[in-house]
ZAMIPA-435153 format. One line per 10 residues: number of its first residue (from 1); their letters; for each residue x, y, z of C-alpha. Coordinates in nm, 2 decimals. Example, Ala and Ser with C-alpha at 12.3 -4.5 7.8 and 13.67 -1.06 7.14 Angstrom:
BEGIN
1	as	1.23:-0.45:0.78  1.37:-0.11:0.71
This chain:
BEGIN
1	xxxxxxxxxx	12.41:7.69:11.64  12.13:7.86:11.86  12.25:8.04:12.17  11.93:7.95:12.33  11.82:8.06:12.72  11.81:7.80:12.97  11.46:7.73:13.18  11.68:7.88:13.46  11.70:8.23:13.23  11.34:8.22:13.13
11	xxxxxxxxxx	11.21:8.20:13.46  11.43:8.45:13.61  11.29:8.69:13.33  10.96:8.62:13.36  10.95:8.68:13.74  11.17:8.99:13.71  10.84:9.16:13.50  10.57:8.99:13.69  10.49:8.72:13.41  10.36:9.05:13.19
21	xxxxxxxxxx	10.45:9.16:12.86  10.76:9.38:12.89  10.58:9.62:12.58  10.45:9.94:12.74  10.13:9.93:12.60  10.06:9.53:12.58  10.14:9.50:12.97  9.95:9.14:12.89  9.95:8.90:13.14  10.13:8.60:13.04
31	xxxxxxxxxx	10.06:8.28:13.28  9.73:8.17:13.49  9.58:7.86:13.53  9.48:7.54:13.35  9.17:7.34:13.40  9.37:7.05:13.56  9.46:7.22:13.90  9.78:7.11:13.93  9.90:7.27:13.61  9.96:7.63:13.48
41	xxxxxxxxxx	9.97:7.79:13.10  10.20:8.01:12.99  10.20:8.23:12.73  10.56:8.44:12.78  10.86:8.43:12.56  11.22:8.49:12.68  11.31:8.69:12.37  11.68:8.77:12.26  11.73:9.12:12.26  12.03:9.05:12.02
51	xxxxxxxxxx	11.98:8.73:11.84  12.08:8.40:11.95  12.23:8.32:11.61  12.36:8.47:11.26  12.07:8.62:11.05  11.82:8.68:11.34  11.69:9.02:11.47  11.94:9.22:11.58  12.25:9.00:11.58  12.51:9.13:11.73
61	xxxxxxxxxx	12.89:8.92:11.59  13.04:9.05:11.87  12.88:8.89:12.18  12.98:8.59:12.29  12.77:8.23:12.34  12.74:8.36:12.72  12.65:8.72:12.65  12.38:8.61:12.44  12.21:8.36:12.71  12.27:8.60:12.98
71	xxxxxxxxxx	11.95:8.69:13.15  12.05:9.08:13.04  11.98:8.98:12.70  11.62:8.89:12.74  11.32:9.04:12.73  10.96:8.92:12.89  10.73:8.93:12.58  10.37:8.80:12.52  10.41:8.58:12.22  10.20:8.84:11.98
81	xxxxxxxxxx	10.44:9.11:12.09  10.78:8.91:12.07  10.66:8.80:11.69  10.64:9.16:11.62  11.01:9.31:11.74  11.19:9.01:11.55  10.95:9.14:11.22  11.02:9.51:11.22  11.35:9.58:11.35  11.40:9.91:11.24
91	xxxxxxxxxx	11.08:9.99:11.46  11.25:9.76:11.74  11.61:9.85:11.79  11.86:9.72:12.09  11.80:10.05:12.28  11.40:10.03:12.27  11.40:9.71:12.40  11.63:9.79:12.66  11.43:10.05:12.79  11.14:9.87:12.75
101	xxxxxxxxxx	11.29:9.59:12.97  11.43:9.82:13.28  11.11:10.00:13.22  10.91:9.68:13.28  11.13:9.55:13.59  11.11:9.87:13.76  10.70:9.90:13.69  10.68:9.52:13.88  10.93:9.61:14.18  10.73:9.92:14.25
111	xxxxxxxxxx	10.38:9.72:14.28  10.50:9.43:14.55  10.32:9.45:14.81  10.08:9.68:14.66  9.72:9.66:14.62  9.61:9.65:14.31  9.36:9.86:14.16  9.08:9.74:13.92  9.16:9.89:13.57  8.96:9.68:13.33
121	xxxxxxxxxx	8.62:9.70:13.50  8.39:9.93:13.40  8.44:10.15:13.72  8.83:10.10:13.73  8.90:10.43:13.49  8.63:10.59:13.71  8.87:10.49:14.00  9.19:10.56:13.88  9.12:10.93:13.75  9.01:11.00:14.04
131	xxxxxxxxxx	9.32:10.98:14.22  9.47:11.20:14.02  9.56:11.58:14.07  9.50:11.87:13.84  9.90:11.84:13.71  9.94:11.49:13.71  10.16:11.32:13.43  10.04:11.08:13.19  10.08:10.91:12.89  9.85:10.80:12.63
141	xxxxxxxxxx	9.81:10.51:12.35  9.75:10.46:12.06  9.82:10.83:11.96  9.90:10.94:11.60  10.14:11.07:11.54  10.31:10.77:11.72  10.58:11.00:11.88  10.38:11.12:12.05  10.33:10.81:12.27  10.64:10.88:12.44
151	xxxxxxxxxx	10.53:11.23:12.55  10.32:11.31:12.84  10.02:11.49:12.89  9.88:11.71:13.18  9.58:11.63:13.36  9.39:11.95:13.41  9.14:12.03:13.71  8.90:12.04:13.85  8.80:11.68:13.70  8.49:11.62:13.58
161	xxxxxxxxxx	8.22:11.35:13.63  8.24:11.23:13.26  8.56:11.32:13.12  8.97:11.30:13.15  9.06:11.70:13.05  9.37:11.72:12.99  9.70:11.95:12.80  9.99:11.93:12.58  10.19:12.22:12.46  9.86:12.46:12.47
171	xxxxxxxxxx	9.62:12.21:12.34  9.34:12.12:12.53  9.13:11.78:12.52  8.81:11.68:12.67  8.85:11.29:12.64  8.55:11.10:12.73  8.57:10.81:13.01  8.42:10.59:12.79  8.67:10.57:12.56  8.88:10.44:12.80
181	xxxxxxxxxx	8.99:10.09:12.78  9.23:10.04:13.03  9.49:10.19:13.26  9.82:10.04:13.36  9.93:10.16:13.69  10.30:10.13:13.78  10.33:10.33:14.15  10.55:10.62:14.17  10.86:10.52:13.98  10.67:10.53:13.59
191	xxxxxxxxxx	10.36:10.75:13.45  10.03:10.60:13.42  9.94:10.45:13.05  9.57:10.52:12.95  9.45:10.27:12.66  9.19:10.47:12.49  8.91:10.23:12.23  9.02:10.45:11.99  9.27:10.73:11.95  9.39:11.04:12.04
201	xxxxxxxxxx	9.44:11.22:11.67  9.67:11.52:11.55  9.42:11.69:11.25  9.69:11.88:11.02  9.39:12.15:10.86  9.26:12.22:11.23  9.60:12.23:11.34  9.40:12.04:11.66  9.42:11.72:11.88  9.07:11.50:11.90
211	xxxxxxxxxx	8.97:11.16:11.98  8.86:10.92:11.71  8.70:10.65:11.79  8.90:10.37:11.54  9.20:10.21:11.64  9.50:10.14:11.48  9.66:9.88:11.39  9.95:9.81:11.65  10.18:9.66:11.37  10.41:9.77:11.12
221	xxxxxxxxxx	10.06:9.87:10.86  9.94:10.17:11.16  10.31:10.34:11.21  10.12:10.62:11.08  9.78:10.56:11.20  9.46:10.52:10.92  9.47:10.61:10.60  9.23:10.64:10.29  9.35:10.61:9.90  9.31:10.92:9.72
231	xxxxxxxxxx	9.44:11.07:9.37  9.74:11.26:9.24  9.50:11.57:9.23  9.32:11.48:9.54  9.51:11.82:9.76  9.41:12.04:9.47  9.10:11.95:9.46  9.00:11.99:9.82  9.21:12.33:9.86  9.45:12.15:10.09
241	xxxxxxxxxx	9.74:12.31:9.81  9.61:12.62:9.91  9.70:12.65:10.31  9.99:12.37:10.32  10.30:12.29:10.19  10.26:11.94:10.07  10.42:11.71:9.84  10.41:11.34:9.74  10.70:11.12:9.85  10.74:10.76:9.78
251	xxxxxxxxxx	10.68:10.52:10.10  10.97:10.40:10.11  11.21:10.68:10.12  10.91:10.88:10.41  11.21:10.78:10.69  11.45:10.97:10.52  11.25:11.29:10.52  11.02:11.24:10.89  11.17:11.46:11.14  11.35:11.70:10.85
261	xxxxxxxxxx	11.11:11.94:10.86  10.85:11.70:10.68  10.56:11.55:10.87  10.25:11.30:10.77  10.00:11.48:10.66  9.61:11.42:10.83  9.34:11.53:10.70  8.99:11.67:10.86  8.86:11.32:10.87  9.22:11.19:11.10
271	xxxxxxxxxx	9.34:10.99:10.81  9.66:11.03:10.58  9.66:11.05:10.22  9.81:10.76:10.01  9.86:10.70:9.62  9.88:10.32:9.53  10.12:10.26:9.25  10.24:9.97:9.06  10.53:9.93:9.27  10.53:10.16:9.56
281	xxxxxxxxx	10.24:10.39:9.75  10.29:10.75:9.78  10.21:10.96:10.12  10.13:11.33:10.14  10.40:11.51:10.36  10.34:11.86:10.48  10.58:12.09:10.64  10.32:12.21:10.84  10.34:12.00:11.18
């Protein structure tokens, strides 16, 4: 049997987050208006945190029926985003959704009564950087490395007419404006997001940061960004052998070995380097950052 959330716990959860997606860099809006005027869509899910029955994301034996209905155990999701934690659970623990949600609640409570600032206009970007000091915090998506989402970056001054210049740990970026999407906002109590159409990029033989103008995909098949399909002999070949240690490991077992002195490896073009095999890819690791 389904411990299922009540419409009483749906709506609390919604309203608690604004009626937008409680994923830091979805932020989608999830109700407006119908055609008929006397209706409204919706397109939020209450998500369980912890599954509301044996088998499902996350399940956790020990709650009980009214632990897992509790408003506590929900998260606000668009319904692309709330597919996605319940298909990759490893990427989507109990703790990153947690955060995610008080992250989310406290975003909303800091905008009431607020005005809000255009961010998907052309001129919104325009706007929003130009509130900002030489020192402000931000963060930025996608970025590849994906760690490196959670890290912020330093806007640098003076600002200029066409460009966000900005610094992390002694690299400096010129990213253009018009590579920026959009920019979630969230007051004082949480650092701005900038969506980039595109990507900020860690090259491993530059040992340098630079924007790239494809995207990523935001599921499971981008954790590590864009890749191409090369050859055994492919680092050989381009001297790659010659300035890094590198060495194959099987896709699989790249967990085990990320964040243990191994790290993907990127080449001059932003992409990693992948062997398809009859059962499993392989990825080029370096312990070069």
């Amino acid at each position: 049997m389904r411990d299922d959330f009540s419409e009483d716990v749906k709506r609390i959860v919604a309203q608690r987050v604004g009626h937008r997606c409680s994923k830091p860099d979805c932020r989608a809006d999830t109700s407006g208006p119908q055609v008929d005027p006397t209706k409204a869509l919706n397109v939020g899910v209450a998500a369980h945190i912890t599954a509301a029955s044996p088998g499902g994301a996350r399940y956790n034996p020990t709650f009980s029926s009214e632990e897992r209905t509790h408003p506590s155990n929900a998260i606000w999701l668009c319904q692309t985003c709330a597919k996605l934690i319940d298909n990759d659970t490893v990427r989507f623990p109990v703790g990153l959704l947690m955060q995610w949600k008080a992250d989310a609640e406290n975003a909303a409570y800091a905008t009431i009564g607020r005005t809000a600032f255009g961010i998907n206009a052309p001129s919104g970007p325009v706007q929003w950087i130009s509130r900002l000091q030489p020192g402000a915090r931000i963060h930025i998506r996608p970025a590849i490395p994906r760690r490196i989402e959670q890290e912020e970056y330093f806007v640098e001054g003076p600002t200029e007419p066409d460009c966000i210049k900005i610094t992390r740990s002694a690299h400096h970026l010129r990213l253009p404006l018009t590579a920026v999407a959009k920019v979630h906002l969230f007051g004082d109590h949480q650092r701005p997001i900038v969506v980039l159409d595109g990507r900020l990029q860690w090259i491993t033989t530059t040992q340098r940061w630079e924007f790239l103008p494809e995207t990523p995909p935001s599921d499971s098949a981008g954790e590590h960004g864009l890749w191409k399909n090369v050859d055994f002999q492919f680092p050989q070949r381009e001297g790659i052998t010659k300035h890094f240690p590198v060495r194959w490991f099987r896709e699989d077992n790249l967990t085990s070995f990320l964040g243990q002195g191994w790290n993907v490896f990127y080449d001059h073009d932003g992409k990693y380097l992948r062997v398809s095999g009859p059962d499993i890819d392989q990825v080029l690791l370096s312990q070069q950052p």
